[in-house]
C-alpha positions as CSV (number, residue, x, y, z in Angstrom):
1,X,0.0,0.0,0.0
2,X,1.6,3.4,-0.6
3,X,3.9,2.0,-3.0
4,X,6.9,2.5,-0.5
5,X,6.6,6.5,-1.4
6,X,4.3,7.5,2.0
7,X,4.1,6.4,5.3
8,X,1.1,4.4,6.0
9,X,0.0,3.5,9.7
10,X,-0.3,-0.1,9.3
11,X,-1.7,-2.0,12.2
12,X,1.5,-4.7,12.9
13,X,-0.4,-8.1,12.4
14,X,-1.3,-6.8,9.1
15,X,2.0,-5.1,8.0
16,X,3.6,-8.3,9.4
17,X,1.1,-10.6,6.9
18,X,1.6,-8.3,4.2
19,X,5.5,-8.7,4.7
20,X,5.3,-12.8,4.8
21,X,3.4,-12.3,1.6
22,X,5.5,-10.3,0.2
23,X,8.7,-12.7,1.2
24,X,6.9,-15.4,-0.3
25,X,6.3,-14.1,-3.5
26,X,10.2,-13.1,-3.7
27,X,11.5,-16.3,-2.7
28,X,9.4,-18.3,-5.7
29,X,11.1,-15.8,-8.3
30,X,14.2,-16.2,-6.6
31,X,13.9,-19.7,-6.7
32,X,13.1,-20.5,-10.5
33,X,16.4,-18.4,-11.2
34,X,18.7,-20.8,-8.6
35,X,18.8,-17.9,-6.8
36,X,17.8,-17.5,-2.5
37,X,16.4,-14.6,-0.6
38,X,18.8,-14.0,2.5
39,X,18.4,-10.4,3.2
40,X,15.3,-8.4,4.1
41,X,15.5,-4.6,3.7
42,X,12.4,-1.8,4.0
43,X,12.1,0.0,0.9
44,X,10.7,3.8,1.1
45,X,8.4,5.2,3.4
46,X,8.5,1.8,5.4
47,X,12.8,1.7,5.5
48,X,12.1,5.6,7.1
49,X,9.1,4.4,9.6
50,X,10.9,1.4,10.7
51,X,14.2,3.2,11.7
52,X,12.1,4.7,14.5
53,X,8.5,3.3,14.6
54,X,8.2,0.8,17.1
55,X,5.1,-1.0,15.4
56,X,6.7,-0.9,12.1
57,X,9.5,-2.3,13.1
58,X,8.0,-5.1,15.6
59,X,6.2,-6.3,12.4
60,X,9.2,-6.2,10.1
61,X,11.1,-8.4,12.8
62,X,8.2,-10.5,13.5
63,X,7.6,-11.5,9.8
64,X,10.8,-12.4,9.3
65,X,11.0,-14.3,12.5
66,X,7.9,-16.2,11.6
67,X,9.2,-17.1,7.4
68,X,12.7,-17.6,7.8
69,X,14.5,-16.3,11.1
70,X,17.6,-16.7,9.4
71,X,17.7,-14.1,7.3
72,X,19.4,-11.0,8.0
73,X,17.7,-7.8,8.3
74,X,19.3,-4.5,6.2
75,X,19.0,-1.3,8.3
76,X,20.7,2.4,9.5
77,X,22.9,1.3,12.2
78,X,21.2,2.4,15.8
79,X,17.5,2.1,14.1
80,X,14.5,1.3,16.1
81,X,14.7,-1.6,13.2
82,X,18.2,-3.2,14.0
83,X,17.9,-2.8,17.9
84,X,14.4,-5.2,17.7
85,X,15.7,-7.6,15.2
86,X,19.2,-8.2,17.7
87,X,17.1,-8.4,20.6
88,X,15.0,-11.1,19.0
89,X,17.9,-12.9,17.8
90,X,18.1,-11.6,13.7
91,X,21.3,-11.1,12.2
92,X,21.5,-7.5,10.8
93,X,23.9,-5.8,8.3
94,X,23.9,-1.7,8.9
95,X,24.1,0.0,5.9
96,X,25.6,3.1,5.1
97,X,23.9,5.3,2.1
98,X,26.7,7.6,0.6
99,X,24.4,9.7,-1.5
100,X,22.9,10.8,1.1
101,X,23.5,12.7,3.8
102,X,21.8,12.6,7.4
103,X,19.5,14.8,9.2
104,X,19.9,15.9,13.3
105,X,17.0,13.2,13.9
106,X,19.2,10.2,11.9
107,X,17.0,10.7,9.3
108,X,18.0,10.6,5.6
109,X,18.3,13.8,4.1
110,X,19.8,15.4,1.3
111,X,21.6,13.8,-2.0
112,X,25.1,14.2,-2.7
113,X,25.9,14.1,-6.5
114,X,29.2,14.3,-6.5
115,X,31.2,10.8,-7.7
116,X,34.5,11.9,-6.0
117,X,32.5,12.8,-2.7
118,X,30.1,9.9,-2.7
119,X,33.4,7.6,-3.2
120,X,35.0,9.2,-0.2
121,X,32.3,9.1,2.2
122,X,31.9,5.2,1.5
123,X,35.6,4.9,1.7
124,X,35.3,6.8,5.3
125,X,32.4,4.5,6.1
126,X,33.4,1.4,5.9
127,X,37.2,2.2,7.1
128,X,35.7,3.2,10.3
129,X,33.8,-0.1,11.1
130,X,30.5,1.0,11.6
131,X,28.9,-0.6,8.6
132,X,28.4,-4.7,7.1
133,X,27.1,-3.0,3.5
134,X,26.7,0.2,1.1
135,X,23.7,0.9,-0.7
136,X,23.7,3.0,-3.6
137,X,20.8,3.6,-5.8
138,X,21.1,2.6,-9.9
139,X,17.9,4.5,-11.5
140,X,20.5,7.1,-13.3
141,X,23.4,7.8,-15.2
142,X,24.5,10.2,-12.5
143,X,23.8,7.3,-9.9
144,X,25.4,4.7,-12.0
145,X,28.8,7.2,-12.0
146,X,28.6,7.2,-8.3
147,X,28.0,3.5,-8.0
148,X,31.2,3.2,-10.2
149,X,33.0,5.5,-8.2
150,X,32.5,3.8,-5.1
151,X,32.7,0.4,-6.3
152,X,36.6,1.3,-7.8
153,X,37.4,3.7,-4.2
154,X,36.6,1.0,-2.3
155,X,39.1,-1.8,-4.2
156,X,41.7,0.8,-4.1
157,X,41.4,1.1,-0.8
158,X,42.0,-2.9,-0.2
159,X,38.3,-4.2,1.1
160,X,37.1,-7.1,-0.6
161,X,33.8,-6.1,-1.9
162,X,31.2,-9.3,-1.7
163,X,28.6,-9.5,-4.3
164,X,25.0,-10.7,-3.7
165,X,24.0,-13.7,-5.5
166,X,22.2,-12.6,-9.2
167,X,22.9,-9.1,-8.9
168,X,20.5,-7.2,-11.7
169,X,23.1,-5.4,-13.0
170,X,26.5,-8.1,-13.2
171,X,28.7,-5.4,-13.4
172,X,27.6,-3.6,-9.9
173,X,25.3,-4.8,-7.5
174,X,23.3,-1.9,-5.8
175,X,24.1,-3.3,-2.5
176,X,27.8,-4.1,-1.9
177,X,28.5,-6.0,1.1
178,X,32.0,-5.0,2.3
179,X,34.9,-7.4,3.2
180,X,32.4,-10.4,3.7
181,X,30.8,-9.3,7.1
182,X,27.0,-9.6,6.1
């Protein structure tokens, strides 16, 4: 509902079905391309209302606990979202977005554009520890250049970058996980 683009006051149980459903649907298409599900990551509005929501994120952690507990849950590192799934026994990854910048609250806020910046804030990133993946968005040329940027910082740099399995673009996965910790 919402198409990921506004937030929508779900009551849990039926966020939680909707998310099974959902997790369902992508594991049959992963599955007729050889392929497995293994990570579980909010998408618009519902990433944003799970980072501090306490319902959203209860439902999130509850849907994955009830389809398959052992997949990992994607989220911003100290989110309302990571702190349930841990305490109910998830494995997360905490992603770091390099396009974008973050608000006081720990929001997302505004997109950088720059290659050579986006490249250095990932580089920062994951050199300081704090992160098990980068996300970067693919819709554009201008995204793809960043993407590329990143991708070629962070092998100059030494980490091992760790592709997910069938990525839909061969060349550069829009999530990278980084030196194997995910």
């Amino acid at each position: 509902m919402g198409g990921g683009e506004r937030f929508v006051d779900y009551d849990p149980d039926d966020l939680a079905a909707t998310i099974i459903y959902q997790l369902g649907a992508l594991d049959g298409l992963a599955l007729a391309e050889q392929a497995r599900v293994t990570r579980v990551r909010p998408s618009g509005a519902l990433f944003e209302a799970a980072r501090t929501d306490r319902n959203h994120a209860w439902a999130l952690v509850n849907a994955v606990l009830d389809y398959d507990p052992t997949l990992a849950i994607i989220g911003l590192p100290d989110s309302r979202l990571l702190q349930t799934a841990e305490r109910n026994g998830i494995s997360v990854a905490r992603e770091f977005q390099p396009h974008r910048l973050l608000n006081a609250n720990g929001s997302l806020g505004a997109v950088v554009t720059d290659p050579e910046t986006v490249a250095r804030r990932a580089v920062d990133a994951v050199a300081s520890g704090g992160y098990d993946c980068v996300r970067l968005p693919w819709h554009t040329q201008a995204e793809r250049d960043c993407a590329r940027a990143v991708r070629t910082a962070l092998v100059e740099a030494g980490h091992v970058i760790a592709s997910p399995q069938a990525p839909a673009q061969p060349e550069l996965p829009v999530h990278l996980a980084i030196a194997g910790r995910v």
